[in-house]
C-alpha positions as CSV (number, residue, x, y, z in Angstrom):
1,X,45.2,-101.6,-54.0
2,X,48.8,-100.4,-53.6
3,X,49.4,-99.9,-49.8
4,X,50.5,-96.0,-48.9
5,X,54.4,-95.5,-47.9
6,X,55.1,-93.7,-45.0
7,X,58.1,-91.3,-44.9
8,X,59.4,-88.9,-42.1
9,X,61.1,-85.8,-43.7
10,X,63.3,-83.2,-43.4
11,X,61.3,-80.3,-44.0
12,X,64.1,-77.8,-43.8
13,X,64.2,-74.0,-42.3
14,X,61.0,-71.9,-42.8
15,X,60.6,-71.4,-46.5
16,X,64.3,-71.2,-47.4
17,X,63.8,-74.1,-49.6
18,X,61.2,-72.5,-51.6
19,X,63.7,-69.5,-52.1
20,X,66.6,-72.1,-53.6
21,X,69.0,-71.4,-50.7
22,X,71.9,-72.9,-50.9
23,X,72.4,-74.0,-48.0
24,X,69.4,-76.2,-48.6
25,X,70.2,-77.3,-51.9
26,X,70.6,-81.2,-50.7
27,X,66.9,-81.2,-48.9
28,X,66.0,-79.4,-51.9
29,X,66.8,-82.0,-54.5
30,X,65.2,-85.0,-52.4
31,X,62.2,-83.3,-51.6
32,X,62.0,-83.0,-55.7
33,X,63.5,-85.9,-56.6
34,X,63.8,-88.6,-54.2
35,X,60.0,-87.9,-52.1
36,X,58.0,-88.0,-55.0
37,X,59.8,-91.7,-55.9
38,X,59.0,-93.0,-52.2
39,X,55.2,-91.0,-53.0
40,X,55.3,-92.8,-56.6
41,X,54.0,-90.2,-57.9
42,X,54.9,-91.2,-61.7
43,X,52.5,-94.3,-61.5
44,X,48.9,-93.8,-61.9
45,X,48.1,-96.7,-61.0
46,X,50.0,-96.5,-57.7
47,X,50.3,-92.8,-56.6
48,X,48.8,-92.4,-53.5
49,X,45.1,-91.1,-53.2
50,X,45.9,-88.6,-50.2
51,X,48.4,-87.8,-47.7
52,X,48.0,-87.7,-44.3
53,X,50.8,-85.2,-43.4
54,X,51.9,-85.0,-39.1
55,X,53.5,-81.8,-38.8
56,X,55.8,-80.5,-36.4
57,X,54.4,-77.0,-36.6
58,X,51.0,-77.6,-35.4
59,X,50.9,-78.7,-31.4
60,X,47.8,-79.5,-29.7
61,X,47.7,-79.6,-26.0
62,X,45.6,-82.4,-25.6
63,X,44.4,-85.1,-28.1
64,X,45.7,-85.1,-31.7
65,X,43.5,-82.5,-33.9
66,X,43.3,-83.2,-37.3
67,X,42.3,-80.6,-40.6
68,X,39.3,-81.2,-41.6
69,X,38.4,-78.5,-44.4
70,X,37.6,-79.3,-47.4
71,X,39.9,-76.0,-49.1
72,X,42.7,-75.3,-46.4
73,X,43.9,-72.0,-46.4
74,X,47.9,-71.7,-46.1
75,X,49.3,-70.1,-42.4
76,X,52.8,-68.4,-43.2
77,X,53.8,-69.0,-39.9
78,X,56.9,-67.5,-40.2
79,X,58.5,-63.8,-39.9
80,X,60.9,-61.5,-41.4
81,X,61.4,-63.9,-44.3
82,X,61.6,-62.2,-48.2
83,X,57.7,-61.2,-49.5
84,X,57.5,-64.0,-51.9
85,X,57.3,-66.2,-49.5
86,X,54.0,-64.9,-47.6
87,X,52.6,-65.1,-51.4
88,X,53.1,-68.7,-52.0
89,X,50.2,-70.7,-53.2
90,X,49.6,-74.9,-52.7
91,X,46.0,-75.0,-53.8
92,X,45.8,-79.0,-53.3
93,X,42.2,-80.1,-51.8
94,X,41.9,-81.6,-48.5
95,X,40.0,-84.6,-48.2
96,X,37.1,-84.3,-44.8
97,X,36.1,-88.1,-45.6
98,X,39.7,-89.4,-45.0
99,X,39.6,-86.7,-42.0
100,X,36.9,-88.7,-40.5
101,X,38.9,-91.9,-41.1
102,X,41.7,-90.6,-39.1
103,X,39.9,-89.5,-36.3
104,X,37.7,-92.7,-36.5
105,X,41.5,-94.7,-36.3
106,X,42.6,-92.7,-33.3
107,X,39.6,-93.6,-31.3
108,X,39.9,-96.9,-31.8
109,X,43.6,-96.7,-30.3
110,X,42.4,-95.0,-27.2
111,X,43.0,-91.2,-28.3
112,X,41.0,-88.4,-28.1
113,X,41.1,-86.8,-31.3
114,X,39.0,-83.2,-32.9
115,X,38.2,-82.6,-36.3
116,X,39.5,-78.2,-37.1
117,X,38.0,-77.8,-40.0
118,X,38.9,-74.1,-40.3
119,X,42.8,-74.5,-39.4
120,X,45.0,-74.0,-42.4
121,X,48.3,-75.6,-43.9
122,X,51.3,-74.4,-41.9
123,X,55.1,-74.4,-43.8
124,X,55.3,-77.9,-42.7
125,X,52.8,-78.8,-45.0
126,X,53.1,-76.6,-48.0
127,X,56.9,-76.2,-47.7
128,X,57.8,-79.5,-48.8
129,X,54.6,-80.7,-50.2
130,X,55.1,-77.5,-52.9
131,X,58.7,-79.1,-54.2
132,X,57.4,-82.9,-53.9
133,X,54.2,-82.4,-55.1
134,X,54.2,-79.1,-57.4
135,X,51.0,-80.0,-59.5
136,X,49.1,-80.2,-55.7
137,X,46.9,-83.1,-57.3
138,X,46.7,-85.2,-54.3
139,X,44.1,-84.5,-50.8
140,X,45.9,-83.5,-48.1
141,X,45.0,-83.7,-44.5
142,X,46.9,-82.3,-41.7
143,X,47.5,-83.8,-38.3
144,X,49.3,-82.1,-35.3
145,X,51.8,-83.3,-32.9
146,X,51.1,-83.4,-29.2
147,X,52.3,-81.0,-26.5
148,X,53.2,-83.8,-24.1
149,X,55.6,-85.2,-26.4
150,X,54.8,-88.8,-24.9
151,X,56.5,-91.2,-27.2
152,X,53.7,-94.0,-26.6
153,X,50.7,-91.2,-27.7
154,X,53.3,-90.6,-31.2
155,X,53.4,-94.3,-31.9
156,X,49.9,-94.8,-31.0
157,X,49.0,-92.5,-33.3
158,X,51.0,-93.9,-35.7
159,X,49.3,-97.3,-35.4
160,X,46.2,-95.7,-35.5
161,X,47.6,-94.0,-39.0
162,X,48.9,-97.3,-40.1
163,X,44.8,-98.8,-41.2
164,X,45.0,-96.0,-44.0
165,X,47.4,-97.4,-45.7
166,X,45.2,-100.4,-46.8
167,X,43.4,-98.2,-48.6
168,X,46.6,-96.3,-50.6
169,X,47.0,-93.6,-48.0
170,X,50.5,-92.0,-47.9
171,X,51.7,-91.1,-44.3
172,X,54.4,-88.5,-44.5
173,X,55.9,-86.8,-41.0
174,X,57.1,-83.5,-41.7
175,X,59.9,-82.6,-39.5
176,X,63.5,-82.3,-38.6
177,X,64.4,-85.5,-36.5
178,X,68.0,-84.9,-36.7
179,X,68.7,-81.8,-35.3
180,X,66.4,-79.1,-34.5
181,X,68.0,-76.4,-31.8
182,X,67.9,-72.8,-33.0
183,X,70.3,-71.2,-30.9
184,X,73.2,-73.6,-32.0
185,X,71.7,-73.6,-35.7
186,X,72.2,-69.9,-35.5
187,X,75.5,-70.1,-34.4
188,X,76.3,-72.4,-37.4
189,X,75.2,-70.3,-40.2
190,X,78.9,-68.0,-39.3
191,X,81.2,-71.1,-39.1
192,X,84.2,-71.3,-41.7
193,X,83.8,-75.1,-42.3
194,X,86.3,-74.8,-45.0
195,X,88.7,-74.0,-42.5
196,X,87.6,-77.2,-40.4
197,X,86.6,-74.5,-37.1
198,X,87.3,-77.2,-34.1
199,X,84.6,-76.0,-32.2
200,X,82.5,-77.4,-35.7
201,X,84.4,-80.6,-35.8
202,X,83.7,-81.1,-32.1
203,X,79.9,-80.4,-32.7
204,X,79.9,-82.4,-36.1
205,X,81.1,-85.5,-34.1
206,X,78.6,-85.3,-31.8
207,X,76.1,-85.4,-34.4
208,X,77.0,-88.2,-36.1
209,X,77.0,-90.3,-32.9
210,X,73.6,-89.1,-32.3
211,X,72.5,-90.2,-36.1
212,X,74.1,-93.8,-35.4
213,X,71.8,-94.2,-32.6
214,X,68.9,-92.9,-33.4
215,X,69.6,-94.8,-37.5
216,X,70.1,-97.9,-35.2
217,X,67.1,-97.2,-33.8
218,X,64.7,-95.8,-36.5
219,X,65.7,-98.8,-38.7
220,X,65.2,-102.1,-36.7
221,X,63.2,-104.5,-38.4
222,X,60.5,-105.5,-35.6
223,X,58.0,-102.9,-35.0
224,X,57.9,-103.5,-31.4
225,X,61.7,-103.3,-30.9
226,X,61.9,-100.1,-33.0
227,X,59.0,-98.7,-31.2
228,X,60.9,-99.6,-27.6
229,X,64.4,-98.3,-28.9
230,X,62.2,-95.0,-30.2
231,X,60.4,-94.6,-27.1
232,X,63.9,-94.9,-25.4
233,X,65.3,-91.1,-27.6
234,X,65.9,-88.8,-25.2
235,X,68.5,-91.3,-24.0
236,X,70.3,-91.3,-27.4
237,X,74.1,-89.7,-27.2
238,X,73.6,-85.7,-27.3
239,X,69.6,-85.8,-27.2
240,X,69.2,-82.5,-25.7
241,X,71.8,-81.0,-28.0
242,X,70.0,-82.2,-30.7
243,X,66.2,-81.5,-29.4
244,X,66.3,-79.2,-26.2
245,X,64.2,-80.2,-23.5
246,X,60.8,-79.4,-23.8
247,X,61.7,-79.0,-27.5
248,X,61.2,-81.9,-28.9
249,X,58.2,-81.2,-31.4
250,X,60.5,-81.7,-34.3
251,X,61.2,-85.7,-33.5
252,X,57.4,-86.3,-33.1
253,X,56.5,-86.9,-36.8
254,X,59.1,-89.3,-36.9
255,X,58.0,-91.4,-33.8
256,X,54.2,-91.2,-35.5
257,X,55.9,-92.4,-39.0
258,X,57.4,-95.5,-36.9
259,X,54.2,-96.5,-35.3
260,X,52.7,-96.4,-38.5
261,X,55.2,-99.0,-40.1
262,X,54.6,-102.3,-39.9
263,X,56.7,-105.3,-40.0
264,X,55.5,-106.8,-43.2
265,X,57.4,-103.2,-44.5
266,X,60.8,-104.9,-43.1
267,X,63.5,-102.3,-41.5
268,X,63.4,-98.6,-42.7
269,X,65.2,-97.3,-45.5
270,X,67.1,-94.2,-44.8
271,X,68.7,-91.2,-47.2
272,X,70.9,-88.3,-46.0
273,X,70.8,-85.0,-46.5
274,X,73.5,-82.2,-45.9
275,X,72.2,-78.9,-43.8
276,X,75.5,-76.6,-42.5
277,X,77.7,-79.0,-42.7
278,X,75.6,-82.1,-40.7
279,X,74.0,-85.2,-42.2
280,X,70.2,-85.0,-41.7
281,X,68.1,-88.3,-42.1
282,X,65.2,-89.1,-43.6
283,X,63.6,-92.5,-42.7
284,X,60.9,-94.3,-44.5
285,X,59.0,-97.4,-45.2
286,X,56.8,-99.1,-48.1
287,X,58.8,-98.5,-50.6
288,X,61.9,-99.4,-52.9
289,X,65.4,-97.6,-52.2
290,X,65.7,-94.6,-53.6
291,X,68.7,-93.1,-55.4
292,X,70.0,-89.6,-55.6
């Protein structure tokens, strides 16, 4: 049996990317054209048989808690966006029995995990699973980051995540592990870039020395060592720029994705996207290169 990739995402802003906006046109066209390569979706024989989605919309304060329902219902947790987009629809199944396996996992790494089988799909999920996987023909299960935002509880539950993907399990974090701080976001979206702003070109350098570390990072080889470097993020150049303190819930699917790669899967492959003028990363493992 194929073993299931794991891929940490950039899910984009709320449901802009559903609306064609384009200032998400990049993250648009990998979420439809590179994801569903690294998902191998074209292959029958290799597509994965569910998707066990971390998303960064979904916090629990304690223990990890993990979807459960057999028929999610979809949360548009979002406001004062267009009103197509509280009428999307992503009528995929979920899948209880792999459910169970998760929370079956996460016990055996020590974690305290609960089963919600009423919680539905937030824009995490349905978001970029709606452009990757438009035909919604693969279970989907839903698994929430922590409130703590302890690095070793993410890559433990990545480990625990990682005994799925004997059995063709997909593991697929769903945030923003580049950059994720609203007020400067904000700011951005009224920046002439064409006229290289210096305040911009100040704030795009920072960036990029943030990417290099965390790429450095994200993409060692050894799953100890990246797990160590990983841990280590909120020492990378510009961390609270990137993530404010005690906002952080963005880089946790990532840190879950790494625990859940192994070494037999070698160092991450990575492809950028472009969101107001930054590069934003996607990391993942399992599977061949991608192209454009």
């Amino acid at each position: 049996m194929p073993v299931g990739p794991v891929i940490a995402l950039s899910h984009g802003g709320g449901p802009m990317p559903l609306l064609d906006d384009p200032g998400h046109k990049s993250i648009i066209s990998s979420l439809r054209n590179r994801v569903p390569e690294i998902l191998r979706l074209a292959s029958p024989e290799e597509r994965p048989r569910a998707i066990v989605l971390v998303t960064a919309h979904w916090t629990a304060p304690r223990g990890p808690v993990i979807s459960s329902g057999a028929a999610p219902p979809l949360l548009y947790d979002y406001y004062g966006f267009p009103a197509e987009t509280y009428s999307v629809r992503y009528p995929a199944p979920g899948a209880p029995e792999v459910a169970a396996q998760v929370a079956a996992a996460m016990r055996r790494e020590g974690l305290s995990p609960e089963l919600d089988a009423a919680r539905g799909w937030d824009h995490g999920v349905f978001v970029p699973l709606k452009l990757a996987v438009p035909d919604a023909d693969v279970p989907v299960v839903q698994v929430s980051v922590l409130a703590s935002e302890d690095p070793a509880q993410h890559l433990r539950m990545g480990r625990a995540l990682a005994s799925l993907r004997d059995d063709n399990v997909a593991i697929v974090g769903s945030g923003f592990a580049s950059f994720h701080n609203i007020g400067l976001m904000q700011s951005l979206r009224g920046v002439d870039r064409s006229g290289l702003d210096r305040g911009f070109l100040a704030f795009k350098a920072k960036t990029d020395e943030w990417n290099d570390a965390l790429t450095a990072a994200a993409t060692a080889a050894n799953a100890t060592e990246r797990a160590a470097r990983l841990a280590r993020w909120r020492e990378f150049p510009h961390a609270d720029m990137m993530h404010p303190p005690r906002g952080g819930e963005h880089f946790m699917p990532l840190l879950v994705c790494a625990g859940a790669a192994r070494d037999a899967d070698g160092a991450a492959k990575a492809y950028k996207d472009e969101y107001m003028g930054v590069d934003i990363y996607t990391y993942y493992w399992g599977a061949p290169a991608v192209t454009a």
